[in-house]
Kinemage of the C-alpha trace (Angstrom):
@kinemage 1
@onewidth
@group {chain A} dominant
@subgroup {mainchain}
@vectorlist {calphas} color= white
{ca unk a 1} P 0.000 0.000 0.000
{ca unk a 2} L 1.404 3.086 -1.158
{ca unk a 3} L 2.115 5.759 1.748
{ca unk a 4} L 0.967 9.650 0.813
{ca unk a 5} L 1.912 12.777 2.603
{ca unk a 6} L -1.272 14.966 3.731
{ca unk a 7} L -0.052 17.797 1.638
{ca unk a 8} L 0.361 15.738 -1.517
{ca unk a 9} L -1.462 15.967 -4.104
{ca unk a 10} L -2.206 12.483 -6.639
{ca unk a 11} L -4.924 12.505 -9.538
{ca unk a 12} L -6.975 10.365 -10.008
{ca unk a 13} L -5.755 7.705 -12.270
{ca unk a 14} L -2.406 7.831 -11.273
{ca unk a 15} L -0.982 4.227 -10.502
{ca unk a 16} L 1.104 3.476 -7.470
{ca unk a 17} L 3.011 -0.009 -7.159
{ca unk a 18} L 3.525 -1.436 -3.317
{ca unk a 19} L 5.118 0.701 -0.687
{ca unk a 20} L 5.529 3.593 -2.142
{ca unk a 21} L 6.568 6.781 -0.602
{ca unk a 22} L 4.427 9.815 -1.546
{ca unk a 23} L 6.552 12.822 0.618
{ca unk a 24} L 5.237 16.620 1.681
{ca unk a 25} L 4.001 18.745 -1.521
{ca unk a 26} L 4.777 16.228 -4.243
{ca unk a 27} L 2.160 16.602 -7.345
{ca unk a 28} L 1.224 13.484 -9.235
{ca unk a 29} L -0.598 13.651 -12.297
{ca unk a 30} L -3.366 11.406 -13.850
{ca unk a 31} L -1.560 9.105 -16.355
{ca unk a 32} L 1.731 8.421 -14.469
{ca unk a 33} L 2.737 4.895 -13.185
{ca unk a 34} L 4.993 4.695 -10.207
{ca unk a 35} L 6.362 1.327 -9.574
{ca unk a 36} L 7.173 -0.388 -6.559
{ca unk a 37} L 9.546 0.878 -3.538
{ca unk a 38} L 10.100 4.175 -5.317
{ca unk a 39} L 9.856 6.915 -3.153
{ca unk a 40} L 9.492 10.667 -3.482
{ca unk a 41} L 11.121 12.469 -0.508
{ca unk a 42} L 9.360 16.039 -1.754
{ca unk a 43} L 8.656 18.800 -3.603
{ca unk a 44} L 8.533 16.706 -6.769
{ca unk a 45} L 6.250 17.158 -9.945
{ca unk a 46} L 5.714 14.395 -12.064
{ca unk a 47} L 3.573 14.786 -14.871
{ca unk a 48} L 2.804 13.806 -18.168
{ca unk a 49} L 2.663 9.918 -19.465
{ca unk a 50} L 5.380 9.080 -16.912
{ca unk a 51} L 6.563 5.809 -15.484
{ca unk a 52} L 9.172 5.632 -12.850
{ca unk a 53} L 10.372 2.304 -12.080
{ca unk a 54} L 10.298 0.090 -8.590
{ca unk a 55} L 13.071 1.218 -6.675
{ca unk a 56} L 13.445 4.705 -7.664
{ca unk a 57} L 14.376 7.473 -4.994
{ca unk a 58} L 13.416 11.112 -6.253
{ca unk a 59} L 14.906 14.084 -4.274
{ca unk a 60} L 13.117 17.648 -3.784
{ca unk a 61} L 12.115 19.761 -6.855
{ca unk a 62} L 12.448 17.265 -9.686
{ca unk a 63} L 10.243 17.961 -12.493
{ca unk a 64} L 9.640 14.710 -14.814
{ca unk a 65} L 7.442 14.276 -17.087
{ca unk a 66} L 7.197 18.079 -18.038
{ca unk a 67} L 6.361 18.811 -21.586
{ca unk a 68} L 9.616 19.142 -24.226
{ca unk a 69} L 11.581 22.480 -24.072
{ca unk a 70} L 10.605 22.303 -28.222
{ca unk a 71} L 8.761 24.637 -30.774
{ca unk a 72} L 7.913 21.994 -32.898
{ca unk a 73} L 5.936 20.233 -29.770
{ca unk a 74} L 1.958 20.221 -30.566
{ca unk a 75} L 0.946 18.736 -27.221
{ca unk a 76} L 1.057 15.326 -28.788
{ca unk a 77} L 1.028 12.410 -25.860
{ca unk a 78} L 4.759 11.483 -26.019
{ca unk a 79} L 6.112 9.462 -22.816
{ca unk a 80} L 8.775 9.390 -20.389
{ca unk a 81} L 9.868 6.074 -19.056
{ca unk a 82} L 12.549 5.641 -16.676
{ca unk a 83} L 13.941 2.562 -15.462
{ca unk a 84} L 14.781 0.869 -12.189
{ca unk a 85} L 16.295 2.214 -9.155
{ca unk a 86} L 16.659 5.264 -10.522
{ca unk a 87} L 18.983 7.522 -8.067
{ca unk a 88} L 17.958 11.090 -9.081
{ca unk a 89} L 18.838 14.342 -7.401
{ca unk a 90} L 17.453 17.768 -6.205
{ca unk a 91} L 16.443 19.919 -9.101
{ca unk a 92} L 16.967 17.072 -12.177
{ca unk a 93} L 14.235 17.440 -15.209
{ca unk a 94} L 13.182 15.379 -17.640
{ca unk a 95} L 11.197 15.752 -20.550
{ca unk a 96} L 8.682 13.693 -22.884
{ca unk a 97} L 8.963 12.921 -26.052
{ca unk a 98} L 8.037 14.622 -29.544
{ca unk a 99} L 6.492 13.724 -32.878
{ca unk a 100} L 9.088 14.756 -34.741
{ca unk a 101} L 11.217 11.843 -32.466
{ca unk a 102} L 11.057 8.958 -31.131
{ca unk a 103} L 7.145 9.908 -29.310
{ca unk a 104} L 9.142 8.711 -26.035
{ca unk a 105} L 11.909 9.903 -23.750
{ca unk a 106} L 13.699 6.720 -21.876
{ca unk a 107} L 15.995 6.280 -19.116
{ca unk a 108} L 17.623 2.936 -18.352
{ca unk a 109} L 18.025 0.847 -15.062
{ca unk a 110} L 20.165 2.020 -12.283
{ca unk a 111} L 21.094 5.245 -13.269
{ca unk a 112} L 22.131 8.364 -11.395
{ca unk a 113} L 20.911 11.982 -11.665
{ca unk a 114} L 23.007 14.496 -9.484
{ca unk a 115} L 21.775 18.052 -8.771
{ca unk a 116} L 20.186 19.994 -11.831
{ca unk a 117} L 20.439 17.413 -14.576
{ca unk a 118} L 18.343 17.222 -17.685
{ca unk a 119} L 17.659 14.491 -20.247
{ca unk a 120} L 15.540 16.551 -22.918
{ca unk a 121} L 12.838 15.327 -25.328
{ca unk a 122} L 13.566 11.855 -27.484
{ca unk a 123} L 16.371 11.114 -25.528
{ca unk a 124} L 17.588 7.500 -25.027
{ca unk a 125} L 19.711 6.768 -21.673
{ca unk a 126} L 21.584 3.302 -21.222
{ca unk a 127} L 21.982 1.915 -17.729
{ca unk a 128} L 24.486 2.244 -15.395
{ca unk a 129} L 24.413 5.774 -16.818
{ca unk a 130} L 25.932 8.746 -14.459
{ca unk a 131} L 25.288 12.392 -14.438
{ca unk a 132} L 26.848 14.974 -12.393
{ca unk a 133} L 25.778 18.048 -11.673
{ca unk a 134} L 24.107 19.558 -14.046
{ca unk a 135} L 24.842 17.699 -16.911
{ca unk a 136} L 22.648 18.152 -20.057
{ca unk a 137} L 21.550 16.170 -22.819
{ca unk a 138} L 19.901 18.311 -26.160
{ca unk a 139} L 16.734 16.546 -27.744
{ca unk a 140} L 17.057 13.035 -29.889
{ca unk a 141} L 20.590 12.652 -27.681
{ca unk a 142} L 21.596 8.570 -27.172
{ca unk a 143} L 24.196 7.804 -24.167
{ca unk a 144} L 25.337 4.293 -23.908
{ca unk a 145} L 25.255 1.989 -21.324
{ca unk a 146} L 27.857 2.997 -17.909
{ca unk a 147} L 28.411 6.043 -19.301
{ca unk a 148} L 29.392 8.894 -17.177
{ca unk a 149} L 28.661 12.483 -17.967
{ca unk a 150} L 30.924 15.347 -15.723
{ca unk a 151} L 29.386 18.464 -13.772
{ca unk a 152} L 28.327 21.387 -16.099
{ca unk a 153} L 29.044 18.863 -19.709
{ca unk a 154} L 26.515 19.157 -22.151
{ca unk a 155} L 25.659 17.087 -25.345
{ca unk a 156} L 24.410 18.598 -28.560
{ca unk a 157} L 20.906 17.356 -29.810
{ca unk a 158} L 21.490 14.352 -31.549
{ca unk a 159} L 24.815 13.411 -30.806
{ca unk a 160} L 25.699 9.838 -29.812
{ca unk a 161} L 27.954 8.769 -26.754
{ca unk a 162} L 28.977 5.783 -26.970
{ca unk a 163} L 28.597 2.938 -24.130
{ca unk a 164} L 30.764 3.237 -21.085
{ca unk a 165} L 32.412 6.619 -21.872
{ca unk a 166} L 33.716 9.652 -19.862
{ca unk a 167} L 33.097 12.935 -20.711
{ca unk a 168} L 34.937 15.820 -19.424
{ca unk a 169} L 33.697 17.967 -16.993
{ca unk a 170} L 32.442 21.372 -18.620
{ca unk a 171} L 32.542 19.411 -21.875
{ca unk a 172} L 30.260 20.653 -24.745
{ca unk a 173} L 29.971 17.427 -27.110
{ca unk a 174} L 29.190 18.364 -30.423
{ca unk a 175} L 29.843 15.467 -32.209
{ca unk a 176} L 29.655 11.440 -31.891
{ca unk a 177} L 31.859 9.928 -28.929
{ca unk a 178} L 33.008 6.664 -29.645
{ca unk a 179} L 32.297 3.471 -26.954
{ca unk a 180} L 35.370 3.720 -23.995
{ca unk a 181} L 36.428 7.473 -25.271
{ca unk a 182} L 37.358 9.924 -23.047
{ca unk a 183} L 36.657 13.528 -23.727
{ca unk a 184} L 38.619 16.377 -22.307
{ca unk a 185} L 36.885 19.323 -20.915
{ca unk a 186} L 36.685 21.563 -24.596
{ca unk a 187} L 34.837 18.232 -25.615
{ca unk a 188} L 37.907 16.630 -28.197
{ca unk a 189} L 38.545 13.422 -27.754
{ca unk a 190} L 41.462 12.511 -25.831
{ca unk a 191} L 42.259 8.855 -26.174
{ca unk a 192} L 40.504 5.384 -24.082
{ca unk a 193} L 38.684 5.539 -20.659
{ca unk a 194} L 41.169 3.195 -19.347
{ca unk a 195} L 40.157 3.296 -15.504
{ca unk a 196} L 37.160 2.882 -16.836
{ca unk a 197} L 37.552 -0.185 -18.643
{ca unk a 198} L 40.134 -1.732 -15.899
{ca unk a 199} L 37.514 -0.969 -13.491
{ca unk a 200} L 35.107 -3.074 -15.090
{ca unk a 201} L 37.500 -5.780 -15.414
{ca unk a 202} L 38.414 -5.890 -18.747
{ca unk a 203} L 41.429 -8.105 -19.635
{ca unk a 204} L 44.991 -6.758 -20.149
{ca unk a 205} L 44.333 -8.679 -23.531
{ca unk a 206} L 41.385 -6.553 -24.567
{ca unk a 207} L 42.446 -3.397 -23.421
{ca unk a 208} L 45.524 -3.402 -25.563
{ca unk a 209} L 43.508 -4.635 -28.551
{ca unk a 210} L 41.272 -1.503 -27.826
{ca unk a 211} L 44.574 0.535 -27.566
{ca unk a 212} L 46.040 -0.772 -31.104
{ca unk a 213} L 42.649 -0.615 -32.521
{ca unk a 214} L 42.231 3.136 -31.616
{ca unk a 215} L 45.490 4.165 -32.606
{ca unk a 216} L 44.888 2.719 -36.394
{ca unk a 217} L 41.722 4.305 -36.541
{ca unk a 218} L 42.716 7.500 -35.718
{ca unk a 219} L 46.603 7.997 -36.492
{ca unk a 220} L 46.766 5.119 -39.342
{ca unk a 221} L 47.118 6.417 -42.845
{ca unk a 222} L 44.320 6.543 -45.614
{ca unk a 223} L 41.052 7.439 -45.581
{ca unk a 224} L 38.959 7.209 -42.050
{ca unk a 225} L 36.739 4.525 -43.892
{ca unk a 226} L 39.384 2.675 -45.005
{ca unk a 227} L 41.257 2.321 -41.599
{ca unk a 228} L 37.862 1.442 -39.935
{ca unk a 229} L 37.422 -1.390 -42.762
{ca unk a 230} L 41.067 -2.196 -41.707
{ca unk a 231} L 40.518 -2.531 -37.969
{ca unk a 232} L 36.967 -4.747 -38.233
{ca unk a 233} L 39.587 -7.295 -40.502
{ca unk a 234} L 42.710 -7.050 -38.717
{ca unk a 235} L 40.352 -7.636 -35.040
{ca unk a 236} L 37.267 -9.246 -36.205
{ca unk a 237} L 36.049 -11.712 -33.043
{ca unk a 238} L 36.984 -9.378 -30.699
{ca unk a 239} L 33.393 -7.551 -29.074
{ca unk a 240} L 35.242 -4.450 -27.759
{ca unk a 241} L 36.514 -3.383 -31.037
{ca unk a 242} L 33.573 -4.570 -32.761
{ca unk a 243} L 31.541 -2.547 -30.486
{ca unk a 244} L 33.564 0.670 -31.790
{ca unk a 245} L 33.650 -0.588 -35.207
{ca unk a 246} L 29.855 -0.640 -35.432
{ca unk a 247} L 29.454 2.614 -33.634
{ca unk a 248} L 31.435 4.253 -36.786
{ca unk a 249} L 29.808 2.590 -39.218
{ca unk a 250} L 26.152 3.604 -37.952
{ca unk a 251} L 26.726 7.001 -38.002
{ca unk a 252} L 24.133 9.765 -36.923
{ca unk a 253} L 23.558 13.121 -37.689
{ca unk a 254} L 26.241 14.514 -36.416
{ca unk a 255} L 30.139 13.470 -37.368
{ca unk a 256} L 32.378 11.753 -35.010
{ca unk a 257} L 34.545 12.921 -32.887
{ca unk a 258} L 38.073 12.850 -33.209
{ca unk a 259} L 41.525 13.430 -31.819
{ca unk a 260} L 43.110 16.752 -32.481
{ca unk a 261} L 46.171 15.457 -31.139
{ca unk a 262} L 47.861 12.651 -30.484
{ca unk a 263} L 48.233 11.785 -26.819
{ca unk a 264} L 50.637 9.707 -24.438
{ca unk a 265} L 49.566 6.080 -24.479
{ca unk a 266} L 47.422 6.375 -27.323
């Protein structure tokens, strides 16, 4: 049985899983789902076809579910799903989707939210994702899976970030970041997140394949296409470079991101 503070305030409609925690001047409205354990400490507006998922701890003057910060938006009913044990932070917004998207706004499992961050309209999220404080995501943005996104960083609409990244604090990414880059804070890419990926347990083995890998793509000689083509031969059966490899290939809207210079290791 879900557990709501006097002063809040839950349309009908609404649907609350088991045990959860409605706290002191939170605002519910009609068409969101809250699953179980998930618990709203206060102050929070969620709105919009929203649905948090079990586990999910929501701090003081969230807004989620809010309509997209877009002049194209119509009022269409675009969602915002967000996933599991969702850690998210004083002040964080989070916006629907939009016709001219994907209609829907998600958020993976076990992600964190630190004070002030926004994931705008059409965004995808993996999980394991991290944001400091306020970090920003434009509309139609995608950010793979443990991913982790410094204080003040901001990525343009549509750009890609690739799974289990690090991007600079301050960072403004413009452009595609490949899987395991690391951005510095102008947002150029600045070689392999190699705490990252030791952190995570990733074999000597695979880390210097990913090191090899990212050196021919980027400092090899011919045409970008042609070194990519190079590197899927030359490491083909190896997921981590494959993983790269396929990022490149399906590029997005905007280009990729690239050294401007060539640093220790890498």
């Amino acid at each position: 049985m879900a557990k709501i503070a006097p002063t809040a305030s839950v349309a009908d409609g609404a649907k609350l899983g088991a045990d959860v925690v409605i706290g002191p001047y939170c605002v519910i409205g009609p068409e969101v789902t809250i699953g179980d354990g998930a618990q709203l400490v206060s102050h929070v507006s969620i709105q919009g076809i929203t649905e948090i998922g079990a586990g999910a701890k929501i701090q003081p003057f969230s807004s989620l579910g809010s309509p997209p910060q877009s002049v194209h938006y119509k009022g269409e009913a675009s969602r915002l799903i967000v996933g599991r044990n969702a850690d998210i932070r004083e002040g964080v917004t989070m916006n629907t989707g939009t016709a001219g998207g994907r209609m829907e706004t998600r958020v993976g499992d076990n992600c964190m939210f630190m004070v002030g961050a926004h994931v705008g309209h059409d965004c995808i999220v993996g999980n394991n994702v991290i944001f400091a404080n306020n970090a920003t995501l434009g509309g139609h943005a995608e950010i793979g899976d443990f991913t982790f996104i410094g204080g003040l960083g901001a990525v343009h609409q549509n750009a890609r970030v690739g799974e289990q990244a690090i991007l600079g604090g301050c960072a403004g990414i413009r452009h595609d970041v490949i899987p395991f880059g690391a951005t510095d804070a102008r947002g150029n890419l600045g070689g392999l997140n190699l705490v990252g990926l030791k952190r995570r347990g990733f074999s000597r083995d695979t880390i210097h394949k990913l090191r090899a890998a990212y050196r021919e793509i980027f400092f090899g000689s011919g045409a970008l296409a042609e070194r990519v083509e190079a590197v899927a031969q030359a490491y083909a059966g190896d997921p981590a470079v494959e993983k790269v490899v396929t990022f490149i290939r399906g590029a997005g809207k905007r280009r990729l991101n690239t050294p401007t210079t060539r640093h220790e290791g890498e």
